[in-house]
C-alpha positions as CSV (number, residue, x, y, z in Angstrom):
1,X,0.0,0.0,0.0
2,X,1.8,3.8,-0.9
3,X,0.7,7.4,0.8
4,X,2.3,10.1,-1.3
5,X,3.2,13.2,-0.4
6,X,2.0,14.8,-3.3
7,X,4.5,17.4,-3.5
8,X,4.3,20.5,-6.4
9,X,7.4,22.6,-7.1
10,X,8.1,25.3,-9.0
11,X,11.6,26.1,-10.7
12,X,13.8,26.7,-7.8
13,X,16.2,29.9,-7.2
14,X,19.8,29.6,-7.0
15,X,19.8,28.8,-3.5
16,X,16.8,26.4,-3.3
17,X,17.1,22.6,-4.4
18,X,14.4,20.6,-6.0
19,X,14.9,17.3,-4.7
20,X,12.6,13.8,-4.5
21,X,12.7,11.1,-1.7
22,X,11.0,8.5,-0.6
23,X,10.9,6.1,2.3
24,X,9.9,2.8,2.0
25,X,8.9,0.6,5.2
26,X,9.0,-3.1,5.5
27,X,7.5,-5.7,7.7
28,X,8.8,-8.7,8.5
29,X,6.3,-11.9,8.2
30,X,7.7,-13.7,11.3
31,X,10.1,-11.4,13.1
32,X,8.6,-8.6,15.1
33,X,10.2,-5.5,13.2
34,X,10.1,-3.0,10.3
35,X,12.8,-2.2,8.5
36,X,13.1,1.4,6.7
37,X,14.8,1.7,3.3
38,X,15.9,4.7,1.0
39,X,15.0,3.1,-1.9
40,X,16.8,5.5,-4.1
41,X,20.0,4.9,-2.7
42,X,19.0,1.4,-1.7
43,X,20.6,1.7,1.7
44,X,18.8,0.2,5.1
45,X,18.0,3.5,7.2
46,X,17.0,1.5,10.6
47,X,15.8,-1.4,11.9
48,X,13.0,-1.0,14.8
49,X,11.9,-4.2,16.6
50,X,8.2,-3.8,17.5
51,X,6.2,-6.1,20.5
52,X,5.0,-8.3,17.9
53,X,4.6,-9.6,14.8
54,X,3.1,-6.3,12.6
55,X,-0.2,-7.6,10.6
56,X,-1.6,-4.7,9.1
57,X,0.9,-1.3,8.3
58,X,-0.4,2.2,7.8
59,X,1.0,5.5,6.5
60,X,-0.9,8.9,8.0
61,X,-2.0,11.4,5.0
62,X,1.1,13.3,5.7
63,X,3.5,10.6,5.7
64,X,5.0,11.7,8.6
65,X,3.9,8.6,10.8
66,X,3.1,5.1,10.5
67,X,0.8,2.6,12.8
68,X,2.8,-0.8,13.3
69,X,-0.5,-2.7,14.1
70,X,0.0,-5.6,16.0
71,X,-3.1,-7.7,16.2
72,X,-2.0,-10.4,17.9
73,X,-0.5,-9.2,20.5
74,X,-3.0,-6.4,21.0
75,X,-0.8,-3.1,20.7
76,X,0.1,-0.8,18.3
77,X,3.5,0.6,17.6
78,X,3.9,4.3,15.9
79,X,6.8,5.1,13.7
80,X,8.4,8.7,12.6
81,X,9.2,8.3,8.9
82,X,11.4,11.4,9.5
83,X,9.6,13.3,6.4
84,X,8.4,16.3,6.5
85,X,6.0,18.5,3.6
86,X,4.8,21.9,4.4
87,X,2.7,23.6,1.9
88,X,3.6,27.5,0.6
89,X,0.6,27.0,-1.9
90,X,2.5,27.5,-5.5
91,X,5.6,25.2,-4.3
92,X,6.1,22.4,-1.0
93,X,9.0,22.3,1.0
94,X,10.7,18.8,1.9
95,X,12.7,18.1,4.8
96,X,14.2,14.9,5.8
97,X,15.3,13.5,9.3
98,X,16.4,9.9,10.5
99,X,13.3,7.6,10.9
100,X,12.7,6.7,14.7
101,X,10.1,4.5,16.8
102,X,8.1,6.9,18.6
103,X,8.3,6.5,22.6
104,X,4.4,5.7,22.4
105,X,2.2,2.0,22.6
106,X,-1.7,2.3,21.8
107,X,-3.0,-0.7,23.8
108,X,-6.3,-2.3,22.6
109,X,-7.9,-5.3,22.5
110,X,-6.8,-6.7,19.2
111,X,-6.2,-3.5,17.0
112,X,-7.2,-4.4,12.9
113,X,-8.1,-1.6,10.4
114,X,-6.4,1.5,10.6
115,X,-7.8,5.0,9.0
116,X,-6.0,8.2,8.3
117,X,-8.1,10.9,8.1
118,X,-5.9,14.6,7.5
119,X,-4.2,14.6,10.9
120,X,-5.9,12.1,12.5
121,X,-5.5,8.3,12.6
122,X,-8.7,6.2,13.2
123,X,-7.4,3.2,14.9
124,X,-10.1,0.2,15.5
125,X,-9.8,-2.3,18.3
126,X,-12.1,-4.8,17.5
127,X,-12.4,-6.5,20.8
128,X,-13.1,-3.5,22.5
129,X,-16.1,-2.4,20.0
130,X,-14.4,1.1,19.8
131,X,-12.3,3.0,17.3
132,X,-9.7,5.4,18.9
133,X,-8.9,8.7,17.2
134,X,-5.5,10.2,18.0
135,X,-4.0,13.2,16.4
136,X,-0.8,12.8,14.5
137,X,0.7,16.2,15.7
138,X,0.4,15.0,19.4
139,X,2.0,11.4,18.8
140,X,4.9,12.9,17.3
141,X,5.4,15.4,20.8
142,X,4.5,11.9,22.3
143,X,0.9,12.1,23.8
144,X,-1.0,9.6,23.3
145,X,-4.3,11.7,24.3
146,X,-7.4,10.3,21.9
147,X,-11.4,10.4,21.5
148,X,-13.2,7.5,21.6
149,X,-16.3,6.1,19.6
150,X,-17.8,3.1,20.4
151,X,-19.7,0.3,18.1
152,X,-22.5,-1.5,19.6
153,X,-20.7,-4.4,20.5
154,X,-17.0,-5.6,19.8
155,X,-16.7,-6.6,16.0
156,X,-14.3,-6.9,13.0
157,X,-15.0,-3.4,12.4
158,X,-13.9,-0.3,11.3
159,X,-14.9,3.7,11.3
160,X,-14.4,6.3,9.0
161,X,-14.7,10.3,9.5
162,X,-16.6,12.0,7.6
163,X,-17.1,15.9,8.1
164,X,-19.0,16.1,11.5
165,X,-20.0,12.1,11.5
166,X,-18.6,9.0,11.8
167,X,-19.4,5.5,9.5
168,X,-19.4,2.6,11.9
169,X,-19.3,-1.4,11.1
170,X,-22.7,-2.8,12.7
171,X,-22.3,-6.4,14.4
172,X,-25.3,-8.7,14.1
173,X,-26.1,-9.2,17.3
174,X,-29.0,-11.5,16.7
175,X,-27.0,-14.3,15.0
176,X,-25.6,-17.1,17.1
177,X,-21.9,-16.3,17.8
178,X,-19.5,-19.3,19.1
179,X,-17.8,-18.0,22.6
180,X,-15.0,-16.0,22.3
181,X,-15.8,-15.0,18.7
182,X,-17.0,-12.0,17.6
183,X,-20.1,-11.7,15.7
184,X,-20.7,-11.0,11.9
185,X,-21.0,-7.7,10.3
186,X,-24.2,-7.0,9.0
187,X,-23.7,-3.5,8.2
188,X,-22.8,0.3,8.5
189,X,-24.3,3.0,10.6
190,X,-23.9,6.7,10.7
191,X,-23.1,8.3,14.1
192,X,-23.1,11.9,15.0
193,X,-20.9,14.1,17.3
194,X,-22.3,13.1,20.3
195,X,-22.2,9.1,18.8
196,X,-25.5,8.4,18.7
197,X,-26.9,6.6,15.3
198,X,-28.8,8.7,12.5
199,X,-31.5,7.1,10.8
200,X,-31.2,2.8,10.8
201,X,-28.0,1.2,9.7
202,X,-27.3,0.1,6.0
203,X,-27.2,-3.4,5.2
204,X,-23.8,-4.5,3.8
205,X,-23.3,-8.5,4.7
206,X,-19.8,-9.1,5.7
207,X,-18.9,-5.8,5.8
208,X,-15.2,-5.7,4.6
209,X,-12.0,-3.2,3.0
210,X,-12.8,0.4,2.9
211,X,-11.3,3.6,0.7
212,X,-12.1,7.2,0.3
213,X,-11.9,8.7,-3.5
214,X,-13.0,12.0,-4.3
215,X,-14.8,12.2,-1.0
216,X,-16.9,9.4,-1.4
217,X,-15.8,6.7,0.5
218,X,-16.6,2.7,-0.7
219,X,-17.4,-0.4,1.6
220,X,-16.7,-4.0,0.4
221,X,-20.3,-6.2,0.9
222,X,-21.6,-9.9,-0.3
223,X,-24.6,-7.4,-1.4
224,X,-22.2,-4.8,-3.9
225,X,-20.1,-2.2,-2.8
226,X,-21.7,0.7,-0.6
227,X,-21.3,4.2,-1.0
228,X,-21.0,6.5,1.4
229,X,-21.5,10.2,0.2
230,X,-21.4,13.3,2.3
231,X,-24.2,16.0,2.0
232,X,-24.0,19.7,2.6
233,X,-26.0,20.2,5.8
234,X,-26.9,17.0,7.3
235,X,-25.6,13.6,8.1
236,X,-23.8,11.0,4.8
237,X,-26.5,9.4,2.2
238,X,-25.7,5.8,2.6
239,X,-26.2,3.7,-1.1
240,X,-25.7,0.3,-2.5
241,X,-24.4,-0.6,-5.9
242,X,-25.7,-4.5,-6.0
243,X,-23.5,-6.7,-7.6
244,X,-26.2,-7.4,-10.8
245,X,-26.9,-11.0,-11.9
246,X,-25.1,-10.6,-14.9
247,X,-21.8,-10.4,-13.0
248,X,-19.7,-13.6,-12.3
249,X,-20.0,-15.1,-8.5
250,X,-17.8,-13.4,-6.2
251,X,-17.6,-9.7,-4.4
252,X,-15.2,-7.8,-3.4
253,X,-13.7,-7.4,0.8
254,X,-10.8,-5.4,-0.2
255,X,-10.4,-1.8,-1.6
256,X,-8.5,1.0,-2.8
257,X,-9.5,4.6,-3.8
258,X,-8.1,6.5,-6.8
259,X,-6.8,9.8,-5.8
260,X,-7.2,12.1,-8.7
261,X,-9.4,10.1,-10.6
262,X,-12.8,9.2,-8.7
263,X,-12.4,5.2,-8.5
264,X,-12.5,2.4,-6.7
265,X,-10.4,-1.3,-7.5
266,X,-11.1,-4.5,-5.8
267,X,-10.7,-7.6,-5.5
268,X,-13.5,-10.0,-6.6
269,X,-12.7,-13.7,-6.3
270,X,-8.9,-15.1,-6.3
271,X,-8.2,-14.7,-10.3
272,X,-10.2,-11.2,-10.8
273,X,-10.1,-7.7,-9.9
274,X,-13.1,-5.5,-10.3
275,X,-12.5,-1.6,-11.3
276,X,-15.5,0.9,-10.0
277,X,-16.9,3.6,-11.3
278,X,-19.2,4.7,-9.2
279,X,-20.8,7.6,-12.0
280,X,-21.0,4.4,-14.7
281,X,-24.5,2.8,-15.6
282,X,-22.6,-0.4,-15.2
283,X,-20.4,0.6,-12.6
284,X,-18.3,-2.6,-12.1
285,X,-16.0,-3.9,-14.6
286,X,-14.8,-7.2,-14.0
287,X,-11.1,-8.2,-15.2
288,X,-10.0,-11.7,-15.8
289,X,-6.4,-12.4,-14.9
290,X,-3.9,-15.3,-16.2
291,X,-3.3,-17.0,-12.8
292,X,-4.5,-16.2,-9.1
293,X,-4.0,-12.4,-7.5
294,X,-1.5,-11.9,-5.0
295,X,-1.4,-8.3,-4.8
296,X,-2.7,-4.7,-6.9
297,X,-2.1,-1.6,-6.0
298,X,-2.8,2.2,-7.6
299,X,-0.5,4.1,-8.9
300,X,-1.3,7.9,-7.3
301,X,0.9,9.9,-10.3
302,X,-0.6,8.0,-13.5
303,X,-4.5,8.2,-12.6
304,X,-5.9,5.4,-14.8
305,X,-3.1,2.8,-13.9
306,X,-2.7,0.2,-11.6
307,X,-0.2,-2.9,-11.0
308,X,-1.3,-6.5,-10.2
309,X,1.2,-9.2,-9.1
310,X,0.1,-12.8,-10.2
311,X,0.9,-15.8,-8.2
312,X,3.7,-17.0,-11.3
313,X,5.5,-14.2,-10.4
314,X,4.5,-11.6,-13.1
315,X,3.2,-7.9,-12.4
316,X,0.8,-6.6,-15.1
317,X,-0.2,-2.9,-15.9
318,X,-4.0,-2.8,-15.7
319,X,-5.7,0.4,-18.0
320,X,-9.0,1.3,-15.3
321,X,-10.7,2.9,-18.0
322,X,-10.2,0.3,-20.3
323,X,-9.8,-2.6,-18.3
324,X,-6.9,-4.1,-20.5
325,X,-3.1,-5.9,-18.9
326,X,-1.0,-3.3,-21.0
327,X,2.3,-5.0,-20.3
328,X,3.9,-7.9,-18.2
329,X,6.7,-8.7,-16.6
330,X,8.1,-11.6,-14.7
331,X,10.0,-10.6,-12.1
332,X,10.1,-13.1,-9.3
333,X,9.6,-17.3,-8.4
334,X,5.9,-18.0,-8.5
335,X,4.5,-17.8,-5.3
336,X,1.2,-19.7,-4.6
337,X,-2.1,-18.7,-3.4
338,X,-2.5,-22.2,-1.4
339,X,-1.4,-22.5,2.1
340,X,-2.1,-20.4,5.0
341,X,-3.2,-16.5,4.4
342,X,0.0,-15.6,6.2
343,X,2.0,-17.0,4.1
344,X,5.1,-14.7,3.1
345,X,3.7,-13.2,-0.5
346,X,5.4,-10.3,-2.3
347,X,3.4,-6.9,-2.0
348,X,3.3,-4.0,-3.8
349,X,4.3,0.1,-3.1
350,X,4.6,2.7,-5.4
351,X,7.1,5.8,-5.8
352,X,6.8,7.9,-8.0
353,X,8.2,6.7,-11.3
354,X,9.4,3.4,-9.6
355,X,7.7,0.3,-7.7
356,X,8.9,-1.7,-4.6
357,X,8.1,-5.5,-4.5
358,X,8.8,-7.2,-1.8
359,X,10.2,-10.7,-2.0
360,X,10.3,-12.4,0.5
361,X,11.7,-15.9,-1.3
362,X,14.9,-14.0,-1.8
363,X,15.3,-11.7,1.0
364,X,14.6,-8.6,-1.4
365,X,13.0,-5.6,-2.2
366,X,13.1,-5.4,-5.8
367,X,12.7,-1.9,-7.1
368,X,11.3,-1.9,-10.7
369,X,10.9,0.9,-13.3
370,X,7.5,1.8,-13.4
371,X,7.3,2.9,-16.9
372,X,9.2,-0.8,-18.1
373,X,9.0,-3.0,-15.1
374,X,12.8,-3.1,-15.4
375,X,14.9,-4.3,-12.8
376,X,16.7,-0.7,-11.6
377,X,18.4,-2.5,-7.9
378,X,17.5,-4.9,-5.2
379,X,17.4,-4.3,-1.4
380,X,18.3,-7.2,1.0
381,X,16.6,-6.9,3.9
382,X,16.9,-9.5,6.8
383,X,14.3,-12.0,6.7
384,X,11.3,-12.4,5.5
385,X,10.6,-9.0,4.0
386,X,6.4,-8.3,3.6
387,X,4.5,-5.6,3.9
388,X,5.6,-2.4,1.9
389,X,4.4,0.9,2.8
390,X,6.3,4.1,0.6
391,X,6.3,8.1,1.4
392,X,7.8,10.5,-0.1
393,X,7.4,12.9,-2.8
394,X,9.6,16.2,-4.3
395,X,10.0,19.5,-2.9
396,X,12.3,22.2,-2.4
397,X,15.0,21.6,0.1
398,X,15.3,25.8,1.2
């Protein structure tokens, strides 16, 4: 997954330099750690052992910090990617510092989805029913100060700001729930300030994978996908796009939002993707790959691209407004789909006019031209490299 600083600069003077970095984060699929790269010069920046083994890792808007969620060990870990943007409106400036572990644990009873919402981070413990808001500013002075919204019940859930509400995950707490499980999501409701619910929650089965594009933000269901749209004045319209009967079996529980180009990918199935368009009479274009997905990610610079890696090893360029594979490119061992979910798999992260793959067979980080899907250097990183999370951007260095 990549959160770029998205950086414009104007010719510099004599005494200003233009300049691009990037960071690049990586987990480690059995070691407790992340490892923080500059993948330019392809040089290991730090190491930082975390409590536990890091299952889900997300960059803030600004890039400046990163949750190390540790699910099973319920904590959460915050990281200083040591980049800093600030905006003069016609040009950015870009300063760079080491990369640290922040002096801060968010305890929880088993933290999962994490949402970045301007400065805040929206962090979910689903054992707990409640999502935690802290403020990005504050965790970098070290205060770990948050607000606190609650679900019904604990659940496999998540919440997402938007304006003056908040979209929860609803449990169903009629269906019969083994002990120490937590019950199914039947849907979404809309809280206010104060938390209570506005009007009755939306149904969205399975509730599963969020992302914001354009201001709308998307919800994965075995119904469709559900929109939720804010509205000048009062609380978000909630709306579902239903799969259709013409569309193969399958729907989609994981998703990504285009950034300047209002659209949503997901998966559908093991061996397709689906590309949204949420405007469309037929909003949901389903794409056959050659072999089972691993991976697919967006590329934030090129608006109607996107990569997919393929369990043989190959990453595709997928046109969304076409829905063509453009080009391919082997570039790793095949890695199956079969075996446990946790299995070490590469993953994806784009920068700029490159792309970071993790894999994890080799020990590497393979950073590939985006433009060719040429090789430009490898990375060894100790272990079992994983989860790749790049910031960075250009700006003038004043």
């Amino acid at each position: 997954m990549s959160a770029a600083l998205a950086l414009l600069a104007l010719p510099a003077q004599a005494a200003d330099e233009t300049r691009e970095a990037w960071r690049l984060f990586v987990t480690d699929q059995a070691a407790g750690r992340v490892t923080a790269l500059d993948p330019i010069a392809g040089e290991v920046l730090g190491v930082f052992p975390t409590a536990g083994y890091v299952t889900h890792l997300t960059a803030s808007d600004s890039g400046a910090t990163l949750f190390a969620v540790q699910m099973d060990h319920d904590m959460v870990q915050v990281l200083d990617s040591g980049l800093r943007r600030s905006d003069h409106g016609d040009h950015a400036d870009l300063k760079l510092g080491a990369p640290r572990l922040l002096p801060v644990e968010l305890a929880g009873g088993r933290p999962v989805h994490t949402v970045p919402h301007g400065d805040e981070m929206v962090q979910f413990f689903d054992r707990d029913g409640a999502a935690q808001i802290y403020h990005e500013t504050a965790l970098l002075a070290g205060d770990t100060g948050h607000e606190t919204v609650r679900a019904s019940a604990p659940v496999h859930g998540v919440a997402v700001p938007m304006g003056d509400y908040m979209l929860m995950a609803e449990p169903d707490l009629a269906a019969a729930t083994p002990a120490g499980e937590l019950p199914p999501r039947f849907g979404l409701s809309v809280l206010d300030r104060a938390g209570a619910r506005v009007g009755v929650p939306a149904v969205c089965t399975g509730l599963h994978g969020e992302a914001a594009s354009a201001g709308v933000v998307a919800f994965g269901c075995a119904e469709g996908v559900l929109l939720a749209t804010p509205q000048p004045g009062g609380a978000p319209k909630l709306t579902l796009l239903p799969y259709g009967t013409d569309l193969p079996a399958g729907q989609v529980s994981t998703l990504l939002g285009g950034k300047a180009l209002q659209v949503f990918l997901g998966n559908y199935g093991d061996s397709r993707v689906a590309i949204i368009d949420i405007g469309a009479e037929t909003p949901f274009h389903i794409v056959d790959l050659p072999v089972r997905r691993v991976d697919f990610a967006l590329d934030p610079a090129r608006a109607t691209t996107a990569y997919v890696f393929t369990e043989d090893g190959r990453i595709h360029a997928l046109d969304l407004l076409s829905g063509a594979l453009t080009r391919s490119a082997r570039i790793t061992g095949p890695y199956s789909k079969d075996g446990h979910w946790r299995a070490p798999r590469p993953r994806l992260a784009v920068m700029g006019d490159a792309i970071a793959v993790s894999d994890p067979q080799a020990g590497l980080v393979r950073v590939l031209d985006a433009a060719t899907f040429a090789e430009r250097r490898t990375i060894p990183v100790e272990g079992l490299p994983f989860t790749l999370v790049a910031v960075g951007g250009s700006g003038l260095d004043h």
